[in-house]
LUMFI-288406 format. One record per residue (C-alpha): residue in one letter; residue number from 1; x, y, z. Coordinates in Angstrom, 3 decimals, always signed. Layout:
N
A, NUM, X, Y, Z
...
//
This chain:
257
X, 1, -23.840, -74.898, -26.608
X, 2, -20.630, -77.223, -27.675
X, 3, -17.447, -75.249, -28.842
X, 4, -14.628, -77.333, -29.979
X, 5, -12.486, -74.882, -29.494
X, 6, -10.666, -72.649, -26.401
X, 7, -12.254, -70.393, -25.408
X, 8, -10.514, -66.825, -26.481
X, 9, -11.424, -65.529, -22.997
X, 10, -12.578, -67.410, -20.216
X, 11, -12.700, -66.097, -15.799
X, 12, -13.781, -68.517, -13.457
X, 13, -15.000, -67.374, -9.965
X, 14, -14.198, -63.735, -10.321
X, 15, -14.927, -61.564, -6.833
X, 16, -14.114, -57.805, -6.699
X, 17, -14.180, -55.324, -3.714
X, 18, -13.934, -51.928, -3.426
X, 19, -13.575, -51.491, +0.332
X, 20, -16.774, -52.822, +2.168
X, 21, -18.473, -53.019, -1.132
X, 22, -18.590, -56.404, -2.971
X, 23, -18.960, -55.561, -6.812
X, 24, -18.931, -58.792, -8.546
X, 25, -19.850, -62.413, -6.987
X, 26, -18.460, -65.313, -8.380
X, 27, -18.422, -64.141, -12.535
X, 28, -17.264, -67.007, -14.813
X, 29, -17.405, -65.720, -18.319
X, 30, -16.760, -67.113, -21.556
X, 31, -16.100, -65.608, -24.703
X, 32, -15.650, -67.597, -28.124
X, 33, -14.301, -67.140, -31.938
X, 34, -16.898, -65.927, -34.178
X, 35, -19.676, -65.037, -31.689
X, 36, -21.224, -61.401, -29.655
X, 37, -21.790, -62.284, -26.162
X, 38, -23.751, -59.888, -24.819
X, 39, -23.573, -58.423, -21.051
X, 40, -26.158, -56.949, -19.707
X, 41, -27.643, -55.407, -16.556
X, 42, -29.286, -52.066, -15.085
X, 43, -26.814, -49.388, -13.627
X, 44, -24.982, -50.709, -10.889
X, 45, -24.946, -54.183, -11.960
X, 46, -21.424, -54.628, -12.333
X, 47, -20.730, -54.092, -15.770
X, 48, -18.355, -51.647, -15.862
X, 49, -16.335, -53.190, -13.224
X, 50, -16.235, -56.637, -15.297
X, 51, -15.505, -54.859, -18.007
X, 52, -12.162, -52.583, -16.478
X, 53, -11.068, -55.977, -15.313
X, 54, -10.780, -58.187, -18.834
X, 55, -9.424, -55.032, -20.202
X, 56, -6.821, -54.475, -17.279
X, 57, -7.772, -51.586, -15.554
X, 58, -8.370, -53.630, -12.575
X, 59, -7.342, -56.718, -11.037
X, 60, -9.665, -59.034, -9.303
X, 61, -9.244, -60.132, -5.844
X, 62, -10.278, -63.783, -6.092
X, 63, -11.039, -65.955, -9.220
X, 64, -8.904, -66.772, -12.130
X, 65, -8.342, -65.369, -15.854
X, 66, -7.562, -67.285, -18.610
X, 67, -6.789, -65.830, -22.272
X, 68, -6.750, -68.537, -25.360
X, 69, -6.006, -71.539, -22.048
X, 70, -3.231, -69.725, -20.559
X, 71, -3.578, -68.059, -17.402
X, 72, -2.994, -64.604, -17.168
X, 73, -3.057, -61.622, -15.043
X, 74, -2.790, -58.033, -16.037
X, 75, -1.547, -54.494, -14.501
X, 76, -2.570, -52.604, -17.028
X, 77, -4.670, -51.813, -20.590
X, 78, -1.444, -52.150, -22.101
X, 79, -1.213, -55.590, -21.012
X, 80, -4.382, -56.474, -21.938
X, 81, -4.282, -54.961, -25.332
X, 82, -0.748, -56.830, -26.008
X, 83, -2.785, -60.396, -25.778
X, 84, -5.575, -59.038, -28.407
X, 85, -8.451, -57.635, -25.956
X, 86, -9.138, -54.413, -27.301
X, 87, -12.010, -52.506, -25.526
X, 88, -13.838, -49.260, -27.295
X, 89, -15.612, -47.568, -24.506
X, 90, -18.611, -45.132, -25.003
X, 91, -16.277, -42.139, -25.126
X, 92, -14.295, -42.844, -28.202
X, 93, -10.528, -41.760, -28.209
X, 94, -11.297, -39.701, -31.013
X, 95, -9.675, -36.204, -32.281
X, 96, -12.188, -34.119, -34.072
X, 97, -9.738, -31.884, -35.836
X, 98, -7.432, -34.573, -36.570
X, 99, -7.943, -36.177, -39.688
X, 100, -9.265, -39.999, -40.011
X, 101, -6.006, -41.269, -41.482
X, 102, -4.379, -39.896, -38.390
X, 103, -6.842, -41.348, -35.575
X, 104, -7.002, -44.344, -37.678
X, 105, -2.915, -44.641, -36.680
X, 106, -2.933, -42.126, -34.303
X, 107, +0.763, -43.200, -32.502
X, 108, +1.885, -46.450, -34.513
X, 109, +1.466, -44.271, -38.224
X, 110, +3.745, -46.219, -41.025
X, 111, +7.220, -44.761, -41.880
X, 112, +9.175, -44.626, -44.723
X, 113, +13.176, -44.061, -45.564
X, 114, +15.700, -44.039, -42.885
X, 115, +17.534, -41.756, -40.012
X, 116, +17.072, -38.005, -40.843
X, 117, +15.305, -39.286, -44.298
X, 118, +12.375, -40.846, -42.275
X, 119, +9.104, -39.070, -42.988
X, 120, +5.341, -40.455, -42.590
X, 121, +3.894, -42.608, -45.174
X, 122, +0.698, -40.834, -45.920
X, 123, -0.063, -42.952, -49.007
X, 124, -0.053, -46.283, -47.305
X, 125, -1.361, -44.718, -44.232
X, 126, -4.370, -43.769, -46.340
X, 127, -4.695, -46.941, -48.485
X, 128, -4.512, -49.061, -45.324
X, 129, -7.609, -47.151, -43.456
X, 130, -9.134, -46.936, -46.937
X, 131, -9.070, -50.429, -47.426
X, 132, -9.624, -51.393, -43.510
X, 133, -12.791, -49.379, -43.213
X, 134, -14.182, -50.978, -46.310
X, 135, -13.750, -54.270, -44.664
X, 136, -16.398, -52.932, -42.018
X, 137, -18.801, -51.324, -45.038
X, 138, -17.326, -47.835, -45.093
X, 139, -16.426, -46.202, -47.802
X, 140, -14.789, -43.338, -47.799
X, 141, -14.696, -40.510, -50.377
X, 142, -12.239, -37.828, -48.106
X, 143, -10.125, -39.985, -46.068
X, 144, -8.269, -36.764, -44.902
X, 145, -10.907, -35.257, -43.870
X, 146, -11.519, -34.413, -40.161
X, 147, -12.771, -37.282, -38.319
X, 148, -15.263, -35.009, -36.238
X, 149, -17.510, -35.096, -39.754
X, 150, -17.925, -38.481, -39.168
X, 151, -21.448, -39.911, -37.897
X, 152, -21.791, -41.349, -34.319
X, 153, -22.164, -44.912, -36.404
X, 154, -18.862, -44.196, -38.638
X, 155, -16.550, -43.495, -35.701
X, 156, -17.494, -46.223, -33.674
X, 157, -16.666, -48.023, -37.232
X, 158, -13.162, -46.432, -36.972
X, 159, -12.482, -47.418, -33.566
X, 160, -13.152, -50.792, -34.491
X, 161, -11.464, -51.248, -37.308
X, 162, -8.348, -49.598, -35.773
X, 163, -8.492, -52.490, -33.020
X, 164, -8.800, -55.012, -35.206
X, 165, -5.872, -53.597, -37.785
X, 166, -3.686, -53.732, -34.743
X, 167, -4.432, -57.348, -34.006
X, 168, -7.598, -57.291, -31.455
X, 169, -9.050, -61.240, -31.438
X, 170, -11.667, -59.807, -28.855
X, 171, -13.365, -56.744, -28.706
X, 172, -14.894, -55.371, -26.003
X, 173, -17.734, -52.859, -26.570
X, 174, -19.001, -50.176, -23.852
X, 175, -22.718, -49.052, -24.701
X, 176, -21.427, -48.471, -28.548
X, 177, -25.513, -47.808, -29.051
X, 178, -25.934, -45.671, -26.677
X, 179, -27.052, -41.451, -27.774
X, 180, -27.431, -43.289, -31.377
X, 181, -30.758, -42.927, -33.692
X, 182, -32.741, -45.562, -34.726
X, 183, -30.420, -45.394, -38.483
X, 184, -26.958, -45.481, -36.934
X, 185, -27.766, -48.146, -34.203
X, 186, -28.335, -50.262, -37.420
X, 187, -25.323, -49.039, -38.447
X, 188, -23.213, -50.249, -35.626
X, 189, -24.584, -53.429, -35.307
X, 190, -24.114, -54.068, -38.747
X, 191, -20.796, -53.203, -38.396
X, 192, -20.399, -55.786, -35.073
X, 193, -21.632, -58.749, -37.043
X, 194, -18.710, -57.815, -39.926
X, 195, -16.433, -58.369, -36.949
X, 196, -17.734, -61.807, -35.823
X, 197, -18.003, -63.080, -39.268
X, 198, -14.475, -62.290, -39.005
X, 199, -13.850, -64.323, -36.184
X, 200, -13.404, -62.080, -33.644
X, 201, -15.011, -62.704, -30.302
X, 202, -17.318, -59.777, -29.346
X, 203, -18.194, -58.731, -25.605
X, 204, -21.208, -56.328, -26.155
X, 205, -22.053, -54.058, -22.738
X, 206, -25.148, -52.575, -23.424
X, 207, -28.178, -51.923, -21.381
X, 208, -30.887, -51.853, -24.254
X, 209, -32.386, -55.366, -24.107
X, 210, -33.969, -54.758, -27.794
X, 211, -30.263, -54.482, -29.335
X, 212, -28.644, -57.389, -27.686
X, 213, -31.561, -59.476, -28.593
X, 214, -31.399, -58.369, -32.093
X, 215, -27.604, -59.632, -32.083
X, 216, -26.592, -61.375, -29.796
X, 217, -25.176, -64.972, -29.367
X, 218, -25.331, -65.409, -26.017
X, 219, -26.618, -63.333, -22.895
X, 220, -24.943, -63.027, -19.430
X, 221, -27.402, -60.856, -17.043
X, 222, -26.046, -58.982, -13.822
X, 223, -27.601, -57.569, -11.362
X, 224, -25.711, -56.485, -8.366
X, 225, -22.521, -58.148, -8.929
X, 226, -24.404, -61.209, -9.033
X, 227, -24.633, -63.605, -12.564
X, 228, -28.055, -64.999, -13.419
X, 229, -26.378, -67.096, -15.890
X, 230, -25.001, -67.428, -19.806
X, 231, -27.685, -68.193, -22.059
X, 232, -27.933, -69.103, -25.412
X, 233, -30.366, -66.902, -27.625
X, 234, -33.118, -70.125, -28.063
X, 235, -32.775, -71.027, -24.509
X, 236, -34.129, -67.195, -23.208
X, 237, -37.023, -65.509, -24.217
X, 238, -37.117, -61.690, -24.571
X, 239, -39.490, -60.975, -22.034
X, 240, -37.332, -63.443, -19.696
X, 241, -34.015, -61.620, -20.290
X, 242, -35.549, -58.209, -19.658
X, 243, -37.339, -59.455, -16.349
X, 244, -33.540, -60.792, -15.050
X, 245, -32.343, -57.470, -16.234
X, 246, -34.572, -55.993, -13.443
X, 247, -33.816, -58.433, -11.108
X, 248, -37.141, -60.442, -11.254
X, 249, -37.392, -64.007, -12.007
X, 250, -35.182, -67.157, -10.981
X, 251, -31.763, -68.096, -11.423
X, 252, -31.680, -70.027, -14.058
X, 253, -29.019, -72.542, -14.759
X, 254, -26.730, -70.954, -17.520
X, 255, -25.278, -73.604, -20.687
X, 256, -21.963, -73.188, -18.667
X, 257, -22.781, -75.206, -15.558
//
């Protein structure tokens, strides 16, 4: 696969410990405008840890981190999230009783007049996550309704849309399938390839070999810290990806080497 472009995200040799334990070998990853790389691997592959460190919860112990060419190096989510990498993990930071408007916003919400005159701007606030979550295919009727009436599908919608609003160029997504029926999976991937076409770079952590295949880019497989390789969708076969996933088959050489 050629890219004439940076990559938005890129590690190279990434190792990370926890005490005697080595959790990931040697990752380079690379993540692109426009395109849902998908990482995959059974439980205790090292996808979570990958994950925590391109979003900033940890730091790796070897290897190097690179965000649109410049090296970088972060202490926290914050840091992460202030270069555009905005991950939505599996348990949304959602408030049930709040309404959608408000976890749409939920700590930045727009203002309007000055000193003891300054007072929320529920108008725009609701014509901005009106018009944001339309972007992603959701309309919305009741935008001040409580968000805990939304579908599975709807608030993983919100949380992405609120990321990208905020000025996410990559999104990282933690099992956003996962306790979803058949309808809103389709949902949420539907709603994943609105944010590549919108040139976002999309880091999809799922374990469900059928989804990822369905849209996915590109594949990286883990298993046990270890990388079997980035692979371009015609380059892997299904049954191939899932026998990696298990940790059968060979290494294969991955379009990055």
């Amino acid at each position: 696969m050629t890219h004439s472009n940076l990559p938005l995200l890129e590690t190279l040799g990434i190792y990370k410990s926890f005490g005697n334990i080595l959790a990931l070998r040697d990752i380079s990853i690379q993540v692109y405008s426009g395109e849902v790389l998908c990482l995959l691997g059974d439980n205790g592959a090292g996808k979570s840890t990958l994950i925590k460190i391109l979003s900033g919860v940890y730091s790796q112990h070897k290897g190097s981190y690179f965000v649109q060419g410049e090296k970088a190096r972060f202490n926290s989510p914050r840091d992460a999230l202030d270069r555009g990498i905005a991950t939505v993990y599996q348990e949304l930071a959602i408030i049930p009783l709040m309404s959608i408007t408000r976890n749409f916003f939920l700590g930045s919400e727009p203002t309007k007049g000055k000193g003891l005159f300054r007072r929320l701007d529920m108008k725009l606030a609701n014509r901005v996550t009106r018009e944001e979550l339309a972007k992603m295919g959701v309309h919305l009727k009741d935008d001040g309704r409580p968000a805990g009436t939304l579908s599975g599908g709807e608030r993983q919608c919100l949380a992405i849309a609120r990321s990208i609003y905020f000025g996410a160029k990559i999104l990282i997504l933690d099992e956003p399938t996962s306790a979803l029926g058949v309808k809103e999976v389709d949902v949420v991937l539907n709603y994943i390839r609105k944010a590549r076409s919108r040139g976002l770079g999309v880091i999809l952590i799922t374990h469900n070999p059928n989804h990822a295949y369905s849209i996915g880019d590109r594949f990286m497989i883990l298993t046990h810290g270890w990388s079997h390789g980035t692979f371009l969708k015609e380059d892997i076969s299904f049954d191939e990806m899932i026998a990696m996933m298990g940790g059968e088959g060979k290494h294969y050489l991955s379009e990055d080497k």
